[in-house]
C-alpha positions as protocol buffer text, in pm:
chain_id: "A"
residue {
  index: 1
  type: UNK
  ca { x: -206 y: 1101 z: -5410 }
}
residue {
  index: 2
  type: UNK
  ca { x: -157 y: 1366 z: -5122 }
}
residue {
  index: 3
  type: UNK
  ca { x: -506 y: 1248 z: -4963 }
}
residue {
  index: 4
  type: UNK
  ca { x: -371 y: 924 z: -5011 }
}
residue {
  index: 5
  type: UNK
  ca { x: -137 y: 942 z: -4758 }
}
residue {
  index: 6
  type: UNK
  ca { x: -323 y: 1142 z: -4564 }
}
residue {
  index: 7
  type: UNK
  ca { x: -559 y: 875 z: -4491 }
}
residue {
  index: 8
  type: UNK
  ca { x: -240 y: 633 z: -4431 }
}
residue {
  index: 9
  type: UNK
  ca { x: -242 y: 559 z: -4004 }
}
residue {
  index: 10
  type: UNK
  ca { x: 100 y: 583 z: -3861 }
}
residue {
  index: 11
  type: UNK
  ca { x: 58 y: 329 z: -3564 }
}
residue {
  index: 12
  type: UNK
  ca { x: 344 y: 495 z: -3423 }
}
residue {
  index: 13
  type: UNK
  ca { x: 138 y: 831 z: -3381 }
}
residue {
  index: 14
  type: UNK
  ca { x: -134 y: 629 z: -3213 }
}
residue {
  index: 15
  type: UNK
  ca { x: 47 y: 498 z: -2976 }
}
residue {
  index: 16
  type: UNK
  ca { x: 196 y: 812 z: -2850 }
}
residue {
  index: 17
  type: UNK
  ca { x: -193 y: 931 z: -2822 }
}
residue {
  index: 18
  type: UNK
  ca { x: -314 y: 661 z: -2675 }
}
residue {
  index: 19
  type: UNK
  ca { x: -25 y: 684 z: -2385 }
}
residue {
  index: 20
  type: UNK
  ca { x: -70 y: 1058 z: -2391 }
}
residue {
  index: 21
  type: UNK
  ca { x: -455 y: 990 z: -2308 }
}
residue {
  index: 22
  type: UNK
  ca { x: -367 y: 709 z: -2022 }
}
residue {
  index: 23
  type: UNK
  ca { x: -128 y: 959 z: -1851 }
}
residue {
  index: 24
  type: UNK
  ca { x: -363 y: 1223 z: -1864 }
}
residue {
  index: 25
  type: UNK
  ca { x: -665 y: 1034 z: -1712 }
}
residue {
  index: 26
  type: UNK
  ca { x: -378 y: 836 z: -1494 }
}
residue {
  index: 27
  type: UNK
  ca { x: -300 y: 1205 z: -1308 }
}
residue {
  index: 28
  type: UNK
  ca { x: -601 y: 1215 z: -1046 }
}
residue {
  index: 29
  type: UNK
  ca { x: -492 y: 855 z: -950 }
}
residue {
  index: 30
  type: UNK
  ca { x: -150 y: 1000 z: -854 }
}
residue {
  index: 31
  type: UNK
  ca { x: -329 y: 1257 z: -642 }
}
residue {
  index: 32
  type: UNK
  ca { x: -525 y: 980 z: -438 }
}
residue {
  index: 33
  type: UNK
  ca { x: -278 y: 785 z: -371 }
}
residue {
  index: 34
  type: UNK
  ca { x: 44 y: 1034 z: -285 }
}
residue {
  index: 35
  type: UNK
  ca { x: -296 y: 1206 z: -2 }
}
residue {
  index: 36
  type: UNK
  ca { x: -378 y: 852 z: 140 }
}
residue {
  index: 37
  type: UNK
  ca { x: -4 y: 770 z: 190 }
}
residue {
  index: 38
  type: UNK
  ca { x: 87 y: 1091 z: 300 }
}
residue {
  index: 39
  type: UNK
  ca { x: -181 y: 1085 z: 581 }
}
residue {
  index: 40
  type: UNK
  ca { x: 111 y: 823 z: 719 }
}
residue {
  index: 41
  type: UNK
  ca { x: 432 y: 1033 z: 691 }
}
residue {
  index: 42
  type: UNK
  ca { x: 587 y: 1351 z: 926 }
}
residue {
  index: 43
  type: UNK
  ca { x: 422 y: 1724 z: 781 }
}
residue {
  index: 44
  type: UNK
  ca { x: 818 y: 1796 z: 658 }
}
residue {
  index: 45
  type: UNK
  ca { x: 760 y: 1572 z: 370 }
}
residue {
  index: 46
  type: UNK
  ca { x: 727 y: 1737 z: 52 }
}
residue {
  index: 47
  type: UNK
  ca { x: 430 y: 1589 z: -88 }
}
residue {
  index: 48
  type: UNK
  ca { x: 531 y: 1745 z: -469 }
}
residue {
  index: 49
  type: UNK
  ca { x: 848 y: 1500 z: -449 }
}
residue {
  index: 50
  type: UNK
  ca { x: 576 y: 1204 z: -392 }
}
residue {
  index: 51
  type: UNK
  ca { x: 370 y: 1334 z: -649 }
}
residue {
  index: 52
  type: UNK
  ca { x: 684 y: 1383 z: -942 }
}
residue {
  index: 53
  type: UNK
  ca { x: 753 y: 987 z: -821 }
}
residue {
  index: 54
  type: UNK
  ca { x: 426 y: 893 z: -884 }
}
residue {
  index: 55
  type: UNK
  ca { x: 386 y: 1056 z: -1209 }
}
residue {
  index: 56
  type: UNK
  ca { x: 693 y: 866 z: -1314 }
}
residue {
  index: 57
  type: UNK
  ca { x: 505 y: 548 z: -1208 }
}
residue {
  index: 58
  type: UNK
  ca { x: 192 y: 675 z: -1390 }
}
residue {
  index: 59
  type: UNK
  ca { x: 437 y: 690 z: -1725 }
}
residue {
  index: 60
  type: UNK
  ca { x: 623 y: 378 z: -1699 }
}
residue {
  index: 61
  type: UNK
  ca { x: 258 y: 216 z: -1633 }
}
residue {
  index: 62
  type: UNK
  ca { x: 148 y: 361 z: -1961 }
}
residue {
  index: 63
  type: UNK
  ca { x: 457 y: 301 z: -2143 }
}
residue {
  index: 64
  type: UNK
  ca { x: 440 y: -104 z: -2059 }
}
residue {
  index: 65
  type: UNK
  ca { x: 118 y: -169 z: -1986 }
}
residue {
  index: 66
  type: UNK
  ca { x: -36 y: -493 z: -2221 }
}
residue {
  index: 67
  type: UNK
  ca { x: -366 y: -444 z: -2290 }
}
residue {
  index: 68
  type: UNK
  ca { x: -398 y: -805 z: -2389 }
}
residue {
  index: 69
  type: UNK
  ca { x: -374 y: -937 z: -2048 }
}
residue {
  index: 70
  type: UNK
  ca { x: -686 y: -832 z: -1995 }
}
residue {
  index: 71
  type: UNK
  ca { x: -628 y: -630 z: -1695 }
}
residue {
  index: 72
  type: UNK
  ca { x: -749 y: -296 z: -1667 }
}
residue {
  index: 73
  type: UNK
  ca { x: -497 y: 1 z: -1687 }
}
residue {
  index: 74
  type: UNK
  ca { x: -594 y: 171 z: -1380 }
}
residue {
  index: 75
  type: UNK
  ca { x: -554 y: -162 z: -1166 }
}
residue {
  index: 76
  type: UNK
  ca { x: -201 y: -190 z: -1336 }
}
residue {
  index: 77
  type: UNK
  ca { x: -116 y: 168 z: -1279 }
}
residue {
  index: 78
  type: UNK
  ca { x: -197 y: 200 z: -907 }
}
residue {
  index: 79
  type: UNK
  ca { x: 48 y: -66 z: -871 }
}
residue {
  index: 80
  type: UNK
  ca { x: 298 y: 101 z: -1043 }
}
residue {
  index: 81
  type: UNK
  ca { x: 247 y: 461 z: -871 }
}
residue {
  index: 82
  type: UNK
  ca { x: 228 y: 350 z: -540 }
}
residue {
  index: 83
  type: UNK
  ca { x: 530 y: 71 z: -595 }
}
residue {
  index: 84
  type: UNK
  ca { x: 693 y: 449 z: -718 }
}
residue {
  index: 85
  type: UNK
  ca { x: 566 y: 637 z: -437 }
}
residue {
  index: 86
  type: UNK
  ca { x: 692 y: 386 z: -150 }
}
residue {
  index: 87
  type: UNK
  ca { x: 1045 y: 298 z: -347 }
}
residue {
  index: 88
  type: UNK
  ca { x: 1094 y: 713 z: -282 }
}
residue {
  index: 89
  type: UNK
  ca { x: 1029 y: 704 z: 75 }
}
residue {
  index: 90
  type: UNK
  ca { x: 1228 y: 396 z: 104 }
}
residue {
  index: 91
  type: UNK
  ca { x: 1532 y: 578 z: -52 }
}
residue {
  index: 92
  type: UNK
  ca { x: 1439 y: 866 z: 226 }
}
residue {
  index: 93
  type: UNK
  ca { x: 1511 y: 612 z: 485 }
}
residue {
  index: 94
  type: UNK
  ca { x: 1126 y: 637 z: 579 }
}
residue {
  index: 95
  type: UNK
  ca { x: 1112 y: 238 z: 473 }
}
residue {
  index: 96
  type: UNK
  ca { x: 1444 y: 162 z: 578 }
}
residue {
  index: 97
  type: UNK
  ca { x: 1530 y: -183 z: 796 }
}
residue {
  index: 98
  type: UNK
  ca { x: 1621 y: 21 z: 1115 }
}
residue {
  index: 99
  type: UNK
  ca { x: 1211 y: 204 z: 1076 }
}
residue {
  index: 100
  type: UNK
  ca { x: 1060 y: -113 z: 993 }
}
residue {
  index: 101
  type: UNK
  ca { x: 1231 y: -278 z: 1278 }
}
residue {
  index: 102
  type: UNK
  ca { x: 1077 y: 15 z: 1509 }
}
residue {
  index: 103
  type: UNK
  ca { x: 775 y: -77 z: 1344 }
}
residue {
  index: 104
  type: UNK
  ca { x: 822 y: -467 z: 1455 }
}
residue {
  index: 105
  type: UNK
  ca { x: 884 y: -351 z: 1755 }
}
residue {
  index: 106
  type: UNK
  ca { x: 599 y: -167 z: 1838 }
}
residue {
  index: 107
  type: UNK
  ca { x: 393 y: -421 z: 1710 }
}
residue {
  index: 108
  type: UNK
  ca { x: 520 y: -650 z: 1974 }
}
residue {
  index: 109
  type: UNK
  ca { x: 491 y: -386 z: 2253 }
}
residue {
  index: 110
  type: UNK
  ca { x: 124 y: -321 z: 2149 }
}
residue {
  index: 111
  type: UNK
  ca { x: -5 y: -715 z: 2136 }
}
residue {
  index: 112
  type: UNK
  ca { x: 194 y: -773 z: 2460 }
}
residue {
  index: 113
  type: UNK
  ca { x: -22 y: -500 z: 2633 }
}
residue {
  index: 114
  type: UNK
  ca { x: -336 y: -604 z: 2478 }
}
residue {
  index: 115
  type: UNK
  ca { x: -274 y: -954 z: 2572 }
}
residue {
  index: 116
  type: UNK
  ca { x: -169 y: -883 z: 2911 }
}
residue {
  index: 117
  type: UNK
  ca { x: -475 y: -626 z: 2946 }
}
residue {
  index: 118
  type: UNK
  ca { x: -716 y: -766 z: 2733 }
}
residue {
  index: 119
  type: UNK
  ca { x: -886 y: -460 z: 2588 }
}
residue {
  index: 120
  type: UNK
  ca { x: -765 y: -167 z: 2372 }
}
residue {
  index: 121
  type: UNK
  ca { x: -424 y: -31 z: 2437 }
}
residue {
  index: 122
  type: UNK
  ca { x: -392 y: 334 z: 2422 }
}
residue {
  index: 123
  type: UNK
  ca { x: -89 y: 467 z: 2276 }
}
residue {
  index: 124
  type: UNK
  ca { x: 46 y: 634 z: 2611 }
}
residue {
  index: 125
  type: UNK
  ca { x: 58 y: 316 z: 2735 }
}
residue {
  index: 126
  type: UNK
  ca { x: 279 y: 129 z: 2424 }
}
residue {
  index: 127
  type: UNK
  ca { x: 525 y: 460 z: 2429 }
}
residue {
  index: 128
  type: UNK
  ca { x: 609 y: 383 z: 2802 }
}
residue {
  index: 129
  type: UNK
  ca { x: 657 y: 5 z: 2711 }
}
residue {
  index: 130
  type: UNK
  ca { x: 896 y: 67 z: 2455 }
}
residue {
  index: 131
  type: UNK
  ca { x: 1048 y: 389 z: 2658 }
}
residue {
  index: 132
  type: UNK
  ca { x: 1006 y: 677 z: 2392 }
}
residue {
  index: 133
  type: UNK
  ca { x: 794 y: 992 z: 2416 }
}
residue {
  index: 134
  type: UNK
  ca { x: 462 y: 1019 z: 2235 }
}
residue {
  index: 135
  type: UNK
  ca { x: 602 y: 1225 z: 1958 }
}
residue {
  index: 136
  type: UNK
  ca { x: 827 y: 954 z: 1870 }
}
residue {
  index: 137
  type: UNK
  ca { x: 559 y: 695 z: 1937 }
}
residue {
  index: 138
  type: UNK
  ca { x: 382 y: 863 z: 1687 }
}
residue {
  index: 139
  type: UNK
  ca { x: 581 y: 887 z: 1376 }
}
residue {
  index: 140
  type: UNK
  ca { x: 620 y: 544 z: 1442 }
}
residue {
  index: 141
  type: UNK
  ca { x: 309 y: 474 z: 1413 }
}
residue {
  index: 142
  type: UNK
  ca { x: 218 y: 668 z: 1111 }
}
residue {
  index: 143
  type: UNK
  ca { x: 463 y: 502 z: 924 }
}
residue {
  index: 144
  type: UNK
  ca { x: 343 y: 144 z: 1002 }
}
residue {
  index: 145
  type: UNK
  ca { x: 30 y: 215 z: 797 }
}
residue {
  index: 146
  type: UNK
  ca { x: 214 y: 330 z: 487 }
}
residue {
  index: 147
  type: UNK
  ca { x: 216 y: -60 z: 357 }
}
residue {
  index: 148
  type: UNK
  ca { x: 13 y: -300 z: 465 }
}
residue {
  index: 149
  type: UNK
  ca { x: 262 y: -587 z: 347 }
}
residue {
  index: 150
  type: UNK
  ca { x: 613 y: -534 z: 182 }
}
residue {
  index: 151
  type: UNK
  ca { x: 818 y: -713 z: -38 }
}
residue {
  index: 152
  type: UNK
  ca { x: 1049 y: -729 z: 256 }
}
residue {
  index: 153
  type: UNK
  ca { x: 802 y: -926 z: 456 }
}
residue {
  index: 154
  type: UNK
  ca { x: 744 y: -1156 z: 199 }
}
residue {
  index: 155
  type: UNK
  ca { x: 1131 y: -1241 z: 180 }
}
residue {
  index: 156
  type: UNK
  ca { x: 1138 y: -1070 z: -207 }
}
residue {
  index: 157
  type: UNK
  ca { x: 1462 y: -859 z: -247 }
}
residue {
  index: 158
  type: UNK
  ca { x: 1556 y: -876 z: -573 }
}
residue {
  index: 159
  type: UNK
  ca { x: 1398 y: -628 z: -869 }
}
residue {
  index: 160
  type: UNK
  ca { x: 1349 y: -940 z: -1045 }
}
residue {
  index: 161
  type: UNK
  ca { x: 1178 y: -1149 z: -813 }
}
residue {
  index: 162
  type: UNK
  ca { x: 928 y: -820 z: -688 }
}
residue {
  index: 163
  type: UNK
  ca { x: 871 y: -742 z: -1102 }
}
residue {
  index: 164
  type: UNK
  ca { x: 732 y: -1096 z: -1103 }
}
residue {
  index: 165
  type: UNK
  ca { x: 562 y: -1099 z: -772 }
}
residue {
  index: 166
  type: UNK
  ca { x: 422 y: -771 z: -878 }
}
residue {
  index: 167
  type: UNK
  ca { x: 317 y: -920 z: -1268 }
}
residue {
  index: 168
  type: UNK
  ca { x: 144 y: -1211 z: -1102 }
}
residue {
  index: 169
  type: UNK
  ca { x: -67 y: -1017 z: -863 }
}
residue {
  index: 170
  type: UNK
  ca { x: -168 y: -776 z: -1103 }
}
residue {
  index: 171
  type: UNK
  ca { x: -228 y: -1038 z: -1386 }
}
residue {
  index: 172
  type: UNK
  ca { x: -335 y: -1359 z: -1187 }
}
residue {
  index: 173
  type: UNK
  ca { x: -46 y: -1560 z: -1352 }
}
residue {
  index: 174
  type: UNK
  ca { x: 302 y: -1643 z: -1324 }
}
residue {
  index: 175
  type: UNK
  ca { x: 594 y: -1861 z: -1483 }
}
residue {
  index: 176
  type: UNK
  ca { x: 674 y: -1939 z: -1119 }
}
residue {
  index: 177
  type: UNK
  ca { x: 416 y: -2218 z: -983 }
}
residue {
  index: 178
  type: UNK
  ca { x: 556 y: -2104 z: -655 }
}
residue {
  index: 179
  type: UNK
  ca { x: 437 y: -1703 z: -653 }
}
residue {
  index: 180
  type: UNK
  ca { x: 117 y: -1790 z: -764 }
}
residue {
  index: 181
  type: UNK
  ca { x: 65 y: -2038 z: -484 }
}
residue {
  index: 182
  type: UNK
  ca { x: 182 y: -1816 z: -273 }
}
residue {
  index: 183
  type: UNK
  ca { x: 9 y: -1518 z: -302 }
}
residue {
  index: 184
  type: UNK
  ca { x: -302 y: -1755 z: -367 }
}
residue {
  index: 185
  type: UNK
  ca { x: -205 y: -1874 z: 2 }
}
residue {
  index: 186
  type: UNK
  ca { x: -162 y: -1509 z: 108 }
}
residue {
  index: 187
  type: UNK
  ca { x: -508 y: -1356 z: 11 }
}
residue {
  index: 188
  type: UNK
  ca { x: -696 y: -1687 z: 156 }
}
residue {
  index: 189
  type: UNK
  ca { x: -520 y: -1594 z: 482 }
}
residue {
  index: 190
  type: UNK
  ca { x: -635 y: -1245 z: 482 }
}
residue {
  index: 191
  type: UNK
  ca { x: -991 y: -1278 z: 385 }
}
residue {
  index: 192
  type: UNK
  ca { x: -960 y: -1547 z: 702 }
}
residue {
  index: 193
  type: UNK
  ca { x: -811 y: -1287 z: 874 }
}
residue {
  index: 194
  type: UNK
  ca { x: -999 y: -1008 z: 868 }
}
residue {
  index: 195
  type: UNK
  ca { x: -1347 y: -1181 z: 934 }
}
residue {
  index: 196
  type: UNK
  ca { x: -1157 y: -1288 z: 1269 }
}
residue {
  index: 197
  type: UNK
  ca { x: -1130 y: -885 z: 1320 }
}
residue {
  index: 198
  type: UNK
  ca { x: -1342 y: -690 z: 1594 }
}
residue {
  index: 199
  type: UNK
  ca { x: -1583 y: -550 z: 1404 }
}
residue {
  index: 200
  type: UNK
  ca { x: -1498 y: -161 z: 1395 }
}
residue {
  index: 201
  type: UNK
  ca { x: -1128 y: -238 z: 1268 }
}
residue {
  index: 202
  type: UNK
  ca { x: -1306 y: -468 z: 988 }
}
residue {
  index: 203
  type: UNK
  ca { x: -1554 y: -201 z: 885 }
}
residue {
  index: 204
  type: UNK
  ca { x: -1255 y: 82 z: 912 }
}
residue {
  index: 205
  type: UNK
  ca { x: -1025 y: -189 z: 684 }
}
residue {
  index: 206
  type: UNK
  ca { x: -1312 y: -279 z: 421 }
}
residue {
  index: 207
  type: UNK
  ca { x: -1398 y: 120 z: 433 }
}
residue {
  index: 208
  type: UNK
  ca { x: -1018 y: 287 z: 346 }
}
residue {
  index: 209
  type: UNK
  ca { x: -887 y: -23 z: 150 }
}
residue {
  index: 210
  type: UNK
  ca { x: -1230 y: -181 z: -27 }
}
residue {
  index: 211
  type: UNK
  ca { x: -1461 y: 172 z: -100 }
}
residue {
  index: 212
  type: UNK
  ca { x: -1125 y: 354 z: -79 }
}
residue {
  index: 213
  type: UNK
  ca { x: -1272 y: 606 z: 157 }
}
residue {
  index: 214
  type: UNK
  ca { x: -1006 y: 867 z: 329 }
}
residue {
  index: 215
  type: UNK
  ca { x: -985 y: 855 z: 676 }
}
residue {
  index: 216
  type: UNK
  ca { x: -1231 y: 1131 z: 688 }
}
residue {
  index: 217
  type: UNK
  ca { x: -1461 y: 1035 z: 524 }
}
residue {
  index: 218
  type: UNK
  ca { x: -1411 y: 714 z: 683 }
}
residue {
  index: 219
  type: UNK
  ca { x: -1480 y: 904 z: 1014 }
}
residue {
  index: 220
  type: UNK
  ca { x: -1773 y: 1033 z: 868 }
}
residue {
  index: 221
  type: UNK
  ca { x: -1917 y: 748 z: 823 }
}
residue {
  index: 222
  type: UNK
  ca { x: -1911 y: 598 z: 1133 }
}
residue {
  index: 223
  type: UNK
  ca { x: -1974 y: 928 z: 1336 }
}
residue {
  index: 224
  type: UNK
  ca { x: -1637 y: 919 z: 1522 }
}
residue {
  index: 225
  type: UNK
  ca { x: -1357 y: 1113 z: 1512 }
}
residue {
  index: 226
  type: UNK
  ca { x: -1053 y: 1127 z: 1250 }
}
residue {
  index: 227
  type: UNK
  ca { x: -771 y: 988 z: 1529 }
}
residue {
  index: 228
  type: UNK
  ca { x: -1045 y: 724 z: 1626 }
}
residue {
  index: 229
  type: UNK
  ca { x: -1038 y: 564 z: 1272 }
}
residue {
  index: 230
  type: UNK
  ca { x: -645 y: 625 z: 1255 }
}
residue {
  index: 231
  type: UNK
  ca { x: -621 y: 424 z: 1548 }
}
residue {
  index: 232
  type: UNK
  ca { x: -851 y: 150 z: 1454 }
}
residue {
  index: 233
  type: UNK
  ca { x: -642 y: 137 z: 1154 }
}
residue {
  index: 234
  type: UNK
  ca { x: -330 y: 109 z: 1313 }
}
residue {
  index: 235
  type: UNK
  ca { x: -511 y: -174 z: 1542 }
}
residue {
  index: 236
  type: UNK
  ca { x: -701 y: -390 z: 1296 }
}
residue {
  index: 237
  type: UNK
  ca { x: -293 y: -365 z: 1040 }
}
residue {
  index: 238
  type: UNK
  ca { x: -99 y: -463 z: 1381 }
}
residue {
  index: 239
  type: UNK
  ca { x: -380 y: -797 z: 1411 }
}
residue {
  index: 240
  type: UNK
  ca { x: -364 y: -877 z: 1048 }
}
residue {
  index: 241
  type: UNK
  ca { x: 64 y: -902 z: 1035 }
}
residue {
  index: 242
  type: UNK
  ca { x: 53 y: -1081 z: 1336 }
}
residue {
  index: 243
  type: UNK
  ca { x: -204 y: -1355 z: 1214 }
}
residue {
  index: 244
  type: UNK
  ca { x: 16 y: -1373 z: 853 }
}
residue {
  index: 245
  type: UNK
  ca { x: 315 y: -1421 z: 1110 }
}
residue {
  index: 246
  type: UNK
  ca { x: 183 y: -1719 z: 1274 }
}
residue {
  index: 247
  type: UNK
  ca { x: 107 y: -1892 z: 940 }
}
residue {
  index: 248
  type: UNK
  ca { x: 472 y: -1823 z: 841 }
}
residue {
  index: 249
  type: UNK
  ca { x: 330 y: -1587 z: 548 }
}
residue {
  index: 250
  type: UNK
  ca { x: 522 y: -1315 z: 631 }
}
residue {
  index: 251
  type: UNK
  ca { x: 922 y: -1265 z: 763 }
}
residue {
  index: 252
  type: UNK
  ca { x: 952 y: -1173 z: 1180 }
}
């Protein structure tokens, strides 16, 4: 009778295991993406504070994740950690309105001097448009590469309406006939978009977001330097919000 029970599963024992075992395999995934978001932010961040909100990401991924959508964990946890990592920064005023609106405007400084010069714009060159030093020019900069697109941008402000957002991008469906056409709209756009890139800002782009390369390596790669990439980066991210913009994807 003892064996008996011994053989007896307790489901509730397995599925403590099995989330023990996604969290645990999760971790490196925090690691990758707190470094590749960090390249982005001032050296006075504490990059253990990214990591302990991406490890809470990591758990709440594990704790609601449905394997029967058929959608692999780690797709649905990298949401989760870096949709953890950024909601800390934004609470640090990193993502606030005021920074993004620096960001905007920088943008506008940068595609008003390439337009007006036709060729690349070097960042001396923005920083006296906008009438900042360089050192302000630059954490400016490195914060306009922490997210491609925002929720912001896309008009979302409720939890509710980003949870579903989020669900249907993950998952490829949604309740809402509306999100799904919309983000179906939104990735047509920037597949368009980023053929209609030069080509070094589309290799840098399908290099650090497709073969999720660091910058580095990245650099690597193309035998040029580390700030070279960076700035192709910053470039072929300023081209791609610009040309969502003028299809009225994304909020001015």
């Amino acid at each position: 009778m003892e064996s008996a029970k011994i053989l007896i599963k307790n489901p509730y024992n397995e599925n403590v295991l099995l989330r023990n075992k996604m969290i645990t395999e999760g971790l490196p995934h925090v690691k990758r993406i707190v470094c590749r978001i960090a390249i982005h932010l001032p050296p006075n961040v504490e990059l253990d504070d990214l990591m302990s909100a991406g490890i809470i990401g990591l758990i709440q991924a594990a704790e609601r994740y449905d394997p029967a959508r058929n959608t692999k964990f780690t797709t649905y946890a990298t949401f989760r950690i870096k949709g953890a990592v950024l909601s800390e920064l934004r609470s640090r005023d990193f993502l606030s309105r005021s920074n993004r609106k620096k960001i905007r405007e920088m943008e506008k400084a940068y595609l008003k001097l390439e337009h007006k010069f036709g060729e690349d714009v070097e960042d001396k060159e923005v920083a006296e448009e906008l009438g900042i030093g360089l050192d302000q020019f630059y954490q400016i900069k490195k914060m306009s590469g922490i997210s491609f697109i925002s929720f912001d941008d896309l008009g979302y402000s409720s939890n509710e309406e980003k949870m579903d957002f989020m669900s249907c991008l993950i998952n490829n469906d949604s309740e809402d006939a509306l999100t799904s056409a919309r983000i179906k709209e939104i990735r047509g756009a920037i597949a368009i978009a980023i053929k209609q890139l030069p080509e070094k800002e589309k290799l840098v782009i399908s290099l650090y977001y497709l073969e999720e390369l660091t910058m580095k390596e990245a650099a690597k790669v193309l035998d040029i330097t580390e700030s070279r990439v960076s700035q192709l980066h910053s470039s072929a991210i300023i081209h791609l919000r610009e040309m969502l913009r003028k299809k009225d994807l994304i909020e001015d």
